[in-house]
C-alpha positions as CSV (number, residue, x, y, z in Angstrom):
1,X,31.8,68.3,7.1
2,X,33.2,70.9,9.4
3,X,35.0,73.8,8.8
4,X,38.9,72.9,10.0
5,X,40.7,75.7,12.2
6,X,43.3,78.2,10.5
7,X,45.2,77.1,13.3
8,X,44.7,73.1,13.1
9,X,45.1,73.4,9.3
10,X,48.5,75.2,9.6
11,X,49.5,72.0,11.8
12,X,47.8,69.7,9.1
13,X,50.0,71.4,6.2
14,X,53.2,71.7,7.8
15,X,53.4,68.0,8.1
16,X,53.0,67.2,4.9
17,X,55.1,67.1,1.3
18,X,54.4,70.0,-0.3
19,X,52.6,68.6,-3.4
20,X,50.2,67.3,-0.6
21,X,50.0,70.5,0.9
22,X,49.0,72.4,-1.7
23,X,46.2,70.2,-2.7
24,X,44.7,69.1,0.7
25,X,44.8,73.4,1.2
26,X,41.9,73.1,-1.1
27,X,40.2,70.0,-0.9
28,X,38.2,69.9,2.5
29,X,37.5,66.1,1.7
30,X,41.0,65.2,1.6
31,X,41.7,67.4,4.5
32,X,39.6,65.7,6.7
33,X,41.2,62.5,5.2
34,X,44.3,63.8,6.4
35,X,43.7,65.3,9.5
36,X,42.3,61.7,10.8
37,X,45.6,60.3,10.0
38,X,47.5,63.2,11.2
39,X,46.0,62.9,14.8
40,X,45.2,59.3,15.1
41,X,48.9,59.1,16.2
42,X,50.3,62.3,18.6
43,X,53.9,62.4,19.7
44,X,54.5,65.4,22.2
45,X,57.0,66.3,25.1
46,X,56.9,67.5,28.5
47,X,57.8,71.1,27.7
48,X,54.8,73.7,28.9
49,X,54.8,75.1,24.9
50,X,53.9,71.7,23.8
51,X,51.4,71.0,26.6
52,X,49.2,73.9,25.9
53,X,50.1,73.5,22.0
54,X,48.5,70.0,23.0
55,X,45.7,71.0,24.7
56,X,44.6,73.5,21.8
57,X,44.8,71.2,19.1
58,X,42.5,68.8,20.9
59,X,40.1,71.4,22.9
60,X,37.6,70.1,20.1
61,X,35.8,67.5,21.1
62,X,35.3,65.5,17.4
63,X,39.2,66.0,17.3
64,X,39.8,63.7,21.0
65,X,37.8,61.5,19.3
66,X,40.6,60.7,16.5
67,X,43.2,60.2,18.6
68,X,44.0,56.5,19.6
69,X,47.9,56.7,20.7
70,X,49.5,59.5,22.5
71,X,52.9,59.4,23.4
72,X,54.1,61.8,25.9
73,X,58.2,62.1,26.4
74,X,59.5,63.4,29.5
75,X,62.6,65.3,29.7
76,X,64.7,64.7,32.3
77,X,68.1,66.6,33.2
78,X,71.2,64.3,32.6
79,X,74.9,64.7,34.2
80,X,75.4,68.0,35.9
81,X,78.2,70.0,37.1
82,X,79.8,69.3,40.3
83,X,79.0,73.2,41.2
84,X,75.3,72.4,41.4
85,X,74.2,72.6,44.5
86,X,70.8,70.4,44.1
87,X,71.7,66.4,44.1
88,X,70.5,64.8,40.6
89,X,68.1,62.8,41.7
90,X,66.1,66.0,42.9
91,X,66.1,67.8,39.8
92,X,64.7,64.8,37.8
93,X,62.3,63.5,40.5
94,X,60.8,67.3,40.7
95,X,61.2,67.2,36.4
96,X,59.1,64.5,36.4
97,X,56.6,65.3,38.7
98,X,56.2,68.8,37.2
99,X,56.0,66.6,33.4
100,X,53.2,63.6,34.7
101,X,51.1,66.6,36.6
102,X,51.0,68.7,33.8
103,X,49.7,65.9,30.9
104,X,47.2,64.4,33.6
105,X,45.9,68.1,34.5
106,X,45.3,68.3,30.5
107,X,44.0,65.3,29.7
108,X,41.8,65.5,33.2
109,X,39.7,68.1,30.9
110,X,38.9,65.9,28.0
111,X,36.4,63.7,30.6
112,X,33.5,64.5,28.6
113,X,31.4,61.9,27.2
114,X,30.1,63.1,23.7
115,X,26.2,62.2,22.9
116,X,25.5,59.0,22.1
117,X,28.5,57.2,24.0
118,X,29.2,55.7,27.0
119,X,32.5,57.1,28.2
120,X,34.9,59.4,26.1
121,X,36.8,58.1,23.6
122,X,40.0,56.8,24.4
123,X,43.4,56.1,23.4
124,X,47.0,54.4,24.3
125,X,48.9,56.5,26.6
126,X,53.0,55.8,26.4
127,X,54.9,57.4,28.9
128,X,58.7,57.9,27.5
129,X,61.7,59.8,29.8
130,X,64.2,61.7,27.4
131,X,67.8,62.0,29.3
132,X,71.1,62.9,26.8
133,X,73.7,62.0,29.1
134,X,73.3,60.2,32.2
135,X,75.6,58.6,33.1
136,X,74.0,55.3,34.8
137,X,77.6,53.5,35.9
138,X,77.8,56.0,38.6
139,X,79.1,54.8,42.2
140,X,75.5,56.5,44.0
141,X,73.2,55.1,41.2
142,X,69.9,55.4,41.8
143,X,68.5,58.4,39.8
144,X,67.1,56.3,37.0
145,X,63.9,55.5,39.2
146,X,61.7,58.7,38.5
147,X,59.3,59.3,41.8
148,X,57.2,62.1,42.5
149,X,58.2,64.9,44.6
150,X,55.5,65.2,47.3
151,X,52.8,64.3,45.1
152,X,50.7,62.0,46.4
153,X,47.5,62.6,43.5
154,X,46.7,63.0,39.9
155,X,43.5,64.2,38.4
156,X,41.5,61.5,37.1
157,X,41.6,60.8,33.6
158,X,39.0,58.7,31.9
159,X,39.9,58.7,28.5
160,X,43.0,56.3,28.7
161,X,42.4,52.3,28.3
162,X,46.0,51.5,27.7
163,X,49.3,52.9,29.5
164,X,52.6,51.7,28.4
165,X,55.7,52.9,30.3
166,X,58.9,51.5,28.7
167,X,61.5,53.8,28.4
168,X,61.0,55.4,32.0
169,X,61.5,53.6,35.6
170,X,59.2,54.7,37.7
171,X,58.9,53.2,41.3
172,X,56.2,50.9,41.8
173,X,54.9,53.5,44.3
174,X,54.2,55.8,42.2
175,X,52.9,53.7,39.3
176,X,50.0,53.0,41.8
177,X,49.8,57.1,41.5
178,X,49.3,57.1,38.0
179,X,47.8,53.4,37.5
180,X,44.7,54.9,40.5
181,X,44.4,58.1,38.4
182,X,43.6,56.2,35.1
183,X,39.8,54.5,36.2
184,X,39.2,53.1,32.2
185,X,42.2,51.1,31.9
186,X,42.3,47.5,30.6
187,X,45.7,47.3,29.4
188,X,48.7,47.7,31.4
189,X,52.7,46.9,30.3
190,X,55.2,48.2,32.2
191,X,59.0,48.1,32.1
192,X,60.9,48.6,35.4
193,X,65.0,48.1,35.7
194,X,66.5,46.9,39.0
195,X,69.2,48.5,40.5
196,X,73.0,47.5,40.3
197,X,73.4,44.6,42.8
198,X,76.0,46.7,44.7
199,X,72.6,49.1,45.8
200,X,72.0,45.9,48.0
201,X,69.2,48.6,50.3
202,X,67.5,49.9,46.9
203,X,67.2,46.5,45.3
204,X,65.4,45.1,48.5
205,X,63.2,48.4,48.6
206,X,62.1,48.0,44.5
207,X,60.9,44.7,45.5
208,X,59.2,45.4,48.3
209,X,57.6,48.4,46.4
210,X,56.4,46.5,43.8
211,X,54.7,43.8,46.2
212,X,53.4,46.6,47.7
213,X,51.4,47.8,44.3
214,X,50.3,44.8,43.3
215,X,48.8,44.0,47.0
216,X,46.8,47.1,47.3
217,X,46.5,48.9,44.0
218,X,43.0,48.6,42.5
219,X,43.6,46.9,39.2
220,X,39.9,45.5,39.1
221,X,39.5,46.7,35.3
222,X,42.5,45.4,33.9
223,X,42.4,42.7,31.3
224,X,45.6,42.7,30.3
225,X,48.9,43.0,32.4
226,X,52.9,42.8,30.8
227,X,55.1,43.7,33.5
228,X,58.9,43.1,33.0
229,X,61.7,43.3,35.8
230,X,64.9,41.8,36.6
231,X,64.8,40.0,40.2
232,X,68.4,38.2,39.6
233,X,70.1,35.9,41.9
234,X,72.6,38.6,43.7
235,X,75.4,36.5,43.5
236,X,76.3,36.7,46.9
237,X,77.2,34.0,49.2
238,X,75.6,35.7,52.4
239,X,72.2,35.5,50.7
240,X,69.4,33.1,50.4
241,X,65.9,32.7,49.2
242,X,64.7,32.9,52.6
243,X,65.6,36.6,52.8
244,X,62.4,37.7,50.7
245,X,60.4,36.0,53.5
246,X,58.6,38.3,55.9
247,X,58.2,38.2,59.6
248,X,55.1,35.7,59.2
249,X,57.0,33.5,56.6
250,X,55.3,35.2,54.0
251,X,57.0,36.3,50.2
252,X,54.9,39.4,49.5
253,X,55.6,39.9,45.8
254,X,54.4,36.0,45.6
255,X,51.4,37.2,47.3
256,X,50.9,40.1,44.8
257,X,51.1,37.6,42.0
258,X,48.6,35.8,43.8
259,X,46.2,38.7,43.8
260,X,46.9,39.5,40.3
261,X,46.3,35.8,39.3
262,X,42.6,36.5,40.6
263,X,41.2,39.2,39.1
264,X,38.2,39.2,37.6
265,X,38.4,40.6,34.3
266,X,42.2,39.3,33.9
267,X,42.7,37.5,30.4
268,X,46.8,38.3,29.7
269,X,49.0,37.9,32.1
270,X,52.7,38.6,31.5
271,X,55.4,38.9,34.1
272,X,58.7,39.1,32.0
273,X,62.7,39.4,31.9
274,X,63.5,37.7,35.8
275,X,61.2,37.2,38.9
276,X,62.2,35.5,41.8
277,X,58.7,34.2,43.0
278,X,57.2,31.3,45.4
279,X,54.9,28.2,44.5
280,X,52.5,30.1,46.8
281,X,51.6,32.6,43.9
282,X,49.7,30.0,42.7
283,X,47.9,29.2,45.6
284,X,43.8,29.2,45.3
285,X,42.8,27.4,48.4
286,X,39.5,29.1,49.7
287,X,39.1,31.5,46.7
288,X,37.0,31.2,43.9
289,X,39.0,30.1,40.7
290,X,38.6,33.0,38.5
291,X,37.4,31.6,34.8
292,X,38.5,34.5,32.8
293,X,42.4,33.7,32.4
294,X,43.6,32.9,29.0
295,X,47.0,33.7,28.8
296,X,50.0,33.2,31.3
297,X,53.6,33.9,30.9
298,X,56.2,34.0,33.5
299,X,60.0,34.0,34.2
300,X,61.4,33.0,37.4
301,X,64.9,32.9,37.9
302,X,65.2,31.3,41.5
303,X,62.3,30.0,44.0
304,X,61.4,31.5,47.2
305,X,60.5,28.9,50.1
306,X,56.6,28.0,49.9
307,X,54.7,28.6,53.3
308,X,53.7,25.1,53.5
């Protein structure tokens, strides 16, 4: 059994009842016991202390190899005063951006593949935003979708298989960022709100966005995919279905579902809270019907016009 750190054992030790403490601060068994629970699960935040407090702690390569769920929450700035000079959704865009650069430049380092395996150990990555007072029934809202500012890259990271965003919106842009940036994952759920139906523009944009990522983003890997929106009816008489169509009579995010439907390693497919879709997601005319598909779940609030 190896030695454990001063500096790891302190961390060890201040996480436990003191009776505990006291005996695990002589008993190497039980604190290897102890230091496999304490970093099987690793809760951190976006704050440059914790990253580098983060990056110590598992600079040792039989440590990485405990871990199995990091989550990672971002703090983002909430209501300001009407003095500031910089809009909201600036400060949080560049917050988050600064956060997700950071924890991928990190975890970028722990690529190495110890002996004896055939890619590094890896774990469940969950991707949390932290605000204290935003106030999201705001006239302009539209700062709760985080994007990055003028980052168009993120060092790969090969030790994550599963990414769950939940708590943070992040446009589907920029999920194809981070999802392109992640080349071991199998697992994917993802939580995105829609925008207030009054932000008619963003709304259309969202959708688009997300048709968009599931079109082109390279999800060849993934064997599981949870993905929930909420694609209401807008409740207005000027609109119709037909309005999702595209120049060519096309519904794009129908076509992305399409896609999604045929991947090869694809077993789970979720696609929850409110879609408005087209029969032509299901459409396998001239494809080869993948085999692998076990599992499919999806909620569609109002059909778009098929192309045929």
């Amino acid at each position: 059994m190896d030695t454990i750190p001063p500096e790891i054992l302190l961390h060890i030790l201040s996480d436990l009842d003191k009776p505990l403490a006291q005996y695990a601060s002589v008993c190497r068994a039980f604190q290897y016991l102890i230091e496999i629970k304490t970093f099987e699960n690793i809760a951190t935040t976006s704050t440059l202390p914790q990253i580098q407090r983060l990056d110590s702690v598992f600079g040792d390569e039989r440590r990485r190899c405990l871990l199995r769920k990091l989550e990672f929450t971002i703090s983002l700035p909430g209501k300001l005063k009407s003095s500031h000079k910089k809009p909201l959704k600036c400060l949080r865009d560049r917050a988050f951006t600064l956060a997700v650069s950071r924890l991928f430049t990190c975890l970028a380092k722990w690529n190495y593949t110890p002996e004896g395996l055939e890619k590094p150990p890896s774990f469940a990555l969950h991707l949390r935003g932290s605000t204290s007072n935003v106030d999201y029934n705001a006239v302009n809202n539209h700062h709760k979708h985080m994007q990055f500012d003028w980052l168009e890259r993120l060092p790969s990271v090969e030790c994550v298989n599963k990414l769950r965003v939940e708590s943070l919106h992040i446009f589907p842009s920029d999920m194809t960022i981070i999802c392109e940036a992640l080349p071991h994952m199998d697992d994917l759920r993802w939580v995105l709100a829609n925008a207030p139906r009054r932000l008619r523009n963003l709304r259309d944009e969202l959708r688009d966005s997300m048709a968009t990522t599931l079109l082109q983003t390279d999800f060849s890997r993934l064997q599981a995919i949870e993905i929930w929106w909420g694609d209401h009816d807008p409740l207005n008489h000027y609109w119709t279905p037909e309005n999702y169509l595209d120049a060519e009579g096309h519904d794009r995010l129908s076509m992305g579902v399409n896609r999604i439907l045929k991947l090869p390693n694809l077993k789970i497919l979720t696609l929850g809270g409110l879609f408005i879709l087209s029969p032509d997601m299901f459409d396998l005319s001239g494809e080869d019907i993948p085999n692998s598909l076990e599992e499919l779940y999806i909620d569609v609030s109002k059909v778009s016009p098929a192309r045929n």
